[in-house]
VOPAGU-2260 file (C-alpha; in pm, 1 decimal, decimal comma):
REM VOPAGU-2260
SITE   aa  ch    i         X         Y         Z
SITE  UNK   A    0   10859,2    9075,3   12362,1
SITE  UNK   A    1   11082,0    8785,7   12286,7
SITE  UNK   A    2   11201,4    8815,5   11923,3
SITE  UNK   A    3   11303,2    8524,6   11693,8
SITE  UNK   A    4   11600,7    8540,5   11511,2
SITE  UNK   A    5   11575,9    8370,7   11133,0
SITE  UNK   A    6   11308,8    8257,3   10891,3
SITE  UNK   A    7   11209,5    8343,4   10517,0
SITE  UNK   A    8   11481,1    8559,4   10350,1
SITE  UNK   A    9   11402,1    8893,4   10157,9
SITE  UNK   A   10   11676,5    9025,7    9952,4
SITE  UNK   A   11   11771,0    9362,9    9823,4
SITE  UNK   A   12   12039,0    9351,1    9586,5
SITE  UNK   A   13   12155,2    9721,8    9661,2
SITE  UNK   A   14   12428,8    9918,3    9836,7
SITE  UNK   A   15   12301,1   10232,6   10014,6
SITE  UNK   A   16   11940,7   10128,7   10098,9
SITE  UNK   A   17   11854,5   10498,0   10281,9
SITE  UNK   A   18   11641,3   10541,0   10606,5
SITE  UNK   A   19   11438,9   10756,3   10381,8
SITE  UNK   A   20   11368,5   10421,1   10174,8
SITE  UNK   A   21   11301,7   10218,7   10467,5
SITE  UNK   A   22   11052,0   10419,7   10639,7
SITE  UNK   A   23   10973,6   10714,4   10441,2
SITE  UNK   A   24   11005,7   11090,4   10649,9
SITE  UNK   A   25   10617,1   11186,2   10605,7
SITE  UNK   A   26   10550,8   10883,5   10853,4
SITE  UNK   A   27   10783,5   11008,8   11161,3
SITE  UNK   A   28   10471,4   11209,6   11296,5
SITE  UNK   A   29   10299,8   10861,7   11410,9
SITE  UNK   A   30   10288,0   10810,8   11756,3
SITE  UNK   A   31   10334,0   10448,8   11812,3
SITE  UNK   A   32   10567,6   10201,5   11600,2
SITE  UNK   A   33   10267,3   10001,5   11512,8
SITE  UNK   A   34   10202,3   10280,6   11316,1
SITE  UNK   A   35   10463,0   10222,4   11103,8
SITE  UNK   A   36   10362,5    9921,8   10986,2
SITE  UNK   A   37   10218,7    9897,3   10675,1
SITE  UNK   A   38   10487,2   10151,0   10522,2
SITE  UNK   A   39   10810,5    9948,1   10535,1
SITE  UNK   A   40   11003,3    9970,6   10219,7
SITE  UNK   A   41   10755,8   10210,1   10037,5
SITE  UNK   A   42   10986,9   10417,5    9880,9
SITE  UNK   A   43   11230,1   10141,1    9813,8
SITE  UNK   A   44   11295,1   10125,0    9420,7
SITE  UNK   A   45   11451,0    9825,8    9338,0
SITE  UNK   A   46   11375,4    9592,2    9000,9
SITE  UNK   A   47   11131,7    9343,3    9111,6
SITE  UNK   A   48   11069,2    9460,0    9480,7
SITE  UNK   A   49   10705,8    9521,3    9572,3
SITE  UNK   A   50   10664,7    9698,0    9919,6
SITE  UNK   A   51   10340,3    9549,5    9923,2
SITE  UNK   A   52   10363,6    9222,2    9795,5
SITE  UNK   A   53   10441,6    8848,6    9969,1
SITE  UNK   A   54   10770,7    8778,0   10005,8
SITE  UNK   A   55   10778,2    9106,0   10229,3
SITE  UNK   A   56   10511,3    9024,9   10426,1
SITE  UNK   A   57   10665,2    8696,3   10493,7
SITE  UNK   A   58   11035,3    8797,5   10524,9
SITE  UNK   A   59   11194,7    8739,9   10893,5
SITE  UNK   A   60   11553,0    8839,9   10725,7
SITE  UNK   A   61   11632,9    9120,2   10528,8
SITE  UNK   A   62   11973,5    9084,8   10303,4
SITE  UNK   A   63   12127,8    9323,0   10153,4
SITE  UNK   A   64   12486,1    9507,1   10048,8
SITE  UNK   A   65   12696,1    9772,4   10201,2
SITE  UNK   A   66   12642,1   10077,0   10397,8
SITE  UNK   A   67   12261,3   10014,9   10497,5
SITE  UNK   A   68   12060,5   10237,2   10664,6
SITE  UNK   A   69   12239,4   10559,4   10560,8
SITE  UNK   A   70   12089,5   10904,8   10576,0
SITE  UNK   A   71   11898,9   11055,4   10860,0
SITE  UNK   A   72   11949,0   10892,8   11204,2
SITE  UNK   A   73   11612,8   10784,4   11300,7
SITE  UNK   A   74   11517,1   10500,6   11530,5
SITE  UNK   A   75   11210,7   10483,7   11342,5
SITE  UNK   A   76   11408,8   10280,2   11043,5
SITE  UNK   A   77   11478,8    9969,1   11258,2
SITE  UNK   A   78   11172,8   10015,6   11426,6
SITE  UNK   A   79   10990,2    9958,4   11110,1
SITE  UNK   A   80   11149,2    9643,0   11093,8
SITE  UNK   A   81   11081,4    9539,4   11466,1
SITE  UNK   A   82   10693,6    9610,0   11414,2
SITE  UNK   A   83   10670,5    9384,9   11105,0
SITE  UNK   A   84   10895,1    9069,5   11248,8
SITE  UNK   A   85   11188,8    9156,3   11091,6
SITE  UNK   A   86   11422,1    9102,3   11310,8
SITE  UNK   A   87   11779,0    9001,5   11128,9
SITE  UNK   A   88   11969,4    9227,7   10875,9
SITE  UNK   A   89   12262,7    9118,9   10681,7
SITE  UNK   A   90   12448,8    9317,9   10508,0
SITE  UNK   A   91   12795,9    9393,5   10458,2
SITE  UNK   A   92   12808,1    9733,8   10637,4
SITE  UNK   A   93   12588,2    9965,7   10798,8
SITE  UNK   A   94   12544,4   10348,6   10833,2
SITE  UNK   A   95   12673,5   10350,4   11206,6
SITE  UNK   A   96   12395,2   10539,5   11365,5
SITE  UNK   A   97   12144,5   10246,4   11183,6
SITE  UNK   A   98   12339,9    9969,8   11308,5
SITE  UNK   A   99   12330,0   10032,7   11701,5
SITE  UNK   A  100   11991,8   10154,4   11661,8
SITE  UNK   A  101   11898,7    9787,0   11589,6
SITE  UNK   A  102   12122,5    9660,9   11861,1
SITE  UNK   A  103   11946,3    9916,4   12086,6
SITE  UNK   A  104   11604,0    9738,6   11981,8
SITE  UNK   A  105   11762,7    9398,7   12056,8
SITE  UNK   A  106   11763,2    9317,3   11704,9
SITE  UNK   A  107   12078,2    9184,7   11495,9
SITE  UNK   A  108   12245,8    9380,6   11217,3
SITE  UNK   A  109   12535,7    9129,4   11144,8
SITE  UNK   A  110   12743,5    9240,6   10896,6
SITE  UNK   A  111   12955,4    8938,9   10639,8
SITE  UNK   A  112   13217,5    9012,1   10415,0
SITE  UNK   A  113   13143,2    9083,8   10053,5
SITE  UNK   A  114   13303,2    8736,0    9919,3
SITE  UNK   A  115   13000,8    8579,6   10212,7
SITE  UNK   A  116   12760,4    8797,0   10088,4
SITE  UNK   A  117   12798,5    8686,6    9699,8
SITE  UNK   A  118   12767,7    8301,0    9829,6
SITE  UNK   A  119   12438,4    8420,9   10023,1
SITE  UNK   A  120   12283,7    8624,9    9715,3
SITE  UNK   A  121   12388,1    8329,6    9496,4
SITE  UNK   A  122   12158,7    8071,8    9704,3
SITE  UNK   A  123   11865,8    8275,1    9643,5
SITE  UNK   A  124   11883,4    8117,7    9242,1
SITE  UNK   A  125   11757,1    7819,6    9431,0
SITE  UNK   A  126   11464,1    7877,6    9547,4
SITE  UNK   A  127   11334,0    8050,3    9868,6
SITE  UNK   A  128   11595,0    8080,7   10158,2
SITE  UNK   A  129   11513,0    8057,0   10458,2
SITE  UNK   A  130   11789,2    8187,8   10745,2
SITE  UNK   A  131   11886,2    8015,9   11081,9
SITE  UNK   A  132   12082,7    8224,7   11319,0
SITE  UNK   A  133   12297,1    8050,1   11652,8
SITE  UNK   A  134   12383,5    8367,8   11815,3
SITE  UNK   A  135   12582,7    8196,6   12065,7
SITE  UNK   A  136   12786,2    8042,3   11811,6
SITE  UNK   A  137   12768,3    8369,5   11548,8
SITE  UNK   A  138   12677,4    8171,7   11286,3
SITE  UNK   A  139   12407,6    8222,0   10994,4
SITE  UNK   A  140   12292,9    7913,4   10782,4
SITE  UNK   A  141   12080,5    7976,8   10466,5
SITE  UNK   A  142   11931,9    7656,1   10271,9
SITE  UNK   A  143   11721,6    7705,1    9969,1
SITE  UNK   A  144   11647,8    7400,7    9738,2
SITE  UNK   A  145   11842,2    7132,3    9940,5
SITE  UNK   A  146   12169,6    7332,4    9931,5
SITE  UNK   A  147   12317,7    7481,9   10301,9
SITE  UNK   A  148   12561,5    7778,7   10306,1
SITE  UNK   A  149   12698,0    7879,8   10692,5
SITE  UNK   A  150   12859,8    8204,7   10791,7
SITE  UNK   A  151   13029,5    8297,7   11075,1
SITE  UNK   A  152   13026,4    8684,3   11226,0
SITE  UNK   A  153   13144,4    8884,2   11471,2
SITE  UNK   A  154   12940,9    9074,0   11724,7
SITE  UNK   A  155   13087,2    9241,0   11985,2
SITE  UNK   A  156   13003,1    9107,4   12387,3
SITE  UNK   A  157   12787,2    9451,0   12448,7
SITE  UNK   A  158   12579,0    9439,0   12126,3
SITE  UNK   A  159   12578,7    9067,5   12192,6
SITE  UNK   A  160   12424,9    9110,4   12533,2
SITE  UNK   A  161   12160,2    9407,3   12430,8
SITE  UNK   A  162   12043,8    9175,3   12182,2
SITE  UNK   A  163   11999,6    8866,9   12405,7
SITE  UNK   A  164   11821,2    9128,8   12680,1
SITE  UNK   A  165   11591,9    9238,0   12416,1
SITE  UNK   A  166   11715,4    9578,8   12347,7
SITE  UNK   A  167   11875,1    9910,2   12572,8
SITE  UNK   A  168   11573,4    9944,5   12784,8
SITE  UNK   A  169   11539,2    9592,1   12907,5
SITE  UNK   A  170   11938,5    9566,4   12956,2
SITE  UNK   A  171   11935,3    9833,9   13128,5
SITE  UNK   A  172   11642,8    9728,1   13350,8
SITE  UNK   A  173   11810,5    9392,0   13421,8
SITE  UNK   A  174   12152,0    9540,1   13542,0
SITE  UNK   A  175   12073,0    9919,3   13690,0
């Protein structure tokens, strides 16, 4: 499946967003990631977040603060956002296990520095944001209400190329 990188912005202003919170444990017994669905963010308590409501359901982006996707390792936390189109985090760190767990899925965690991440959560006071990401170029532009912020990051060449493949498997089925 060719993903798509960008689109309507969701943010959750909140270090330490858990895998627990992202795709609570009493799912993990499904048997296929569409499965998962419906249940992304359910646990998630944040002022003003609904798990069920619109912006979710359109977000393409997910932003957010430090150290996401901490607690258990589970693949099943990126894969909740791989089922429902999410296919860009931001944040300005990641649980390690999380982060190439999204790589793996050929999906981008890309991390900004805090000072990057306060311009980001400031455009949201504008309006809706919607995210464009040149991978090539590792650069992220936000606009919302005719203002344009643009962010470079790093990624290294590996995560770089599983992402571009479409994740592990298909990497490795292009090269082995």
């Amino acid at each position: 499946m060719k993903k798509t990188f960008g689109g309507p912005a969701i943010f959750l202003d909140r270090s330490d967003i858990n895998t627990d919170e992202i795709i609570p444990a009493k799912y993990l017994t499904e048997v296929t990631k569409e499965a998962l669905k419906p249940y992304i963010l359910e646990d998630l308590k944040l002022d003003g977040f609904d798990p069920k409501g619109e912006k979710l359901k359109k977000a393409r982006v997910v932003v957010s603060r430090e150290n996401f996707g901490c607690g258990s390792s589970r693949e099943h936390a990126p894969w909740v956002f791989e089922v429902n189109d999410v296919h860009t985090i931001i944040a300005q760190s990641y649980a390690r296990i999380f982060r190439q767990n999204t790589f793996n899925g050929g999906m981008l965690a890309i991390e900004l520095p805090k000072a990057d991440l306060d311009r980001l959560f400031a455009l949201e006071k504008e309006g809706e944001v919607t995210i464009s990401v040149d991978l090539d170029g590792q650069k992220v532009t936000a606009v919302a209400g005719g203002k344009t912020e643009t962010f470079s990051f790093e990624i290294s060449p590996f995560d770089k190329a599983l992402v571009q493949a479409g994740g592990w498997v298909e990497f490795a089925d292009a090269r082995y």
